[in-house]
C-alpha positions in Angstrom: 2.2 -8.7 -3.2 3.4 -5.2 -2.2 2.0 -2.7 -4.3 5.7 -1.3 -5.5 6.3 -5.3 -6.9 3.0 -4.7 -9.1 3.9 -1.9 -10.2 7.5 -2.9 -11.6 5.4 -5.0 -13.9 4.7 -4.8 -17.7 1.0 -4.0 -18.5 0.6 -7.4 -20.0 2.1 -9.5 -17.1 -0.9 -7.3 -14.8 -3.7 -8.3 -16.7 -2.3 -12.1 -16.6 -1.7 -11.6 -13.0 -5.2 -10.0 -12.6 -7.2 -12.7 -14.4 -4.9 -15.7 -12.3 -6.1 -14.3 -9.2 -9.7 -13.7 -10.3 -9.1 -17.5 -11.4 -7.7 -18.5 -7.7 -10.5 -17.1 -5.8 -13.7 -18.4 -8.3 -12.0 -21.8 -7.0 -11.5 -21.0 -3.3 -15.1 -19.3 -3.2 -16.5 -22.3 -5.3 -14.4 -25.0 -3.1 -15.4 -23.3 0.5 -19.1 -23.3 -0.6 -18.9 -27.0 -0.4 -16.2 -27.9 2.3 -13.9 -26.5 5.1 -10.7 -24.7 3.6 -7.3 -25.2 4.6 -6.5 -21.5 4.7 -9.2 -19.1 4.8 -7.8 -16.3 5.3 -6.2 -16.7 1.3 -9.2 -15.4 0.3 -8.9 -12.2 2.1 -5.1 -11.9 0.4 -6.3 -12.6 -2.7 -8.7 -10.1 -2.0 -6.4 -7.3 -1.4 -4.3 -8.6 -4.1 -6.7 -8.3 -6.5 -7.6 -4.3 -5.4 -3.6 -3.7 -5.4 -3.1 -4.8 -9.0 -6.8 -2.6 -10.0 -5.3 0.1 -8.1 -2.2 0.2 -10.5 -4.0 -0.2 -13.5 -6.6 2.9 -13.0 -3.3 4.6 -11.9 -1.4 3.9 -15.0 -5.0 4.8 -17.3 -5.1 7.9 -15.5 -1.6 8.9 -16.4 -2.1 7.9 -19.8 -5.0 9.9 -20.7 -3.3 13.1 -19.5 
């Protein structure tokens, strides 16, 4: 995700985004504790992902409170 796609999106569709990816990487942390995973570096993305769409939202709480 580039960070100019998250923010074209609704406040509602960022928390639903947010908590899908927190979602995603429990699993991948939880899965690659256990066994080999087909794509490690997903985690890393989801990562960044993850810091993008926080970025955004302390952004847009910022510019509301002025």
């Amino acid at each position: 995700m580039r960070a100019d796609e998250i923010r074209s999106l609704a406040d509602a569709e960022l928390v639903a985004r947010l908590a899908a990816l927190e979602e995603e990487r429990f699993r991948l942390r939880f899965r690659g504790a256990t066994e080999a995973l087909e794509q490690p570096l997903r985690l890393r993305s989801i990562r960044r992902d993850i810091a993008r769409l926080k970025t955004v939202q302390r952004e847009r709480q910022l510019a509301a409170g002025r």
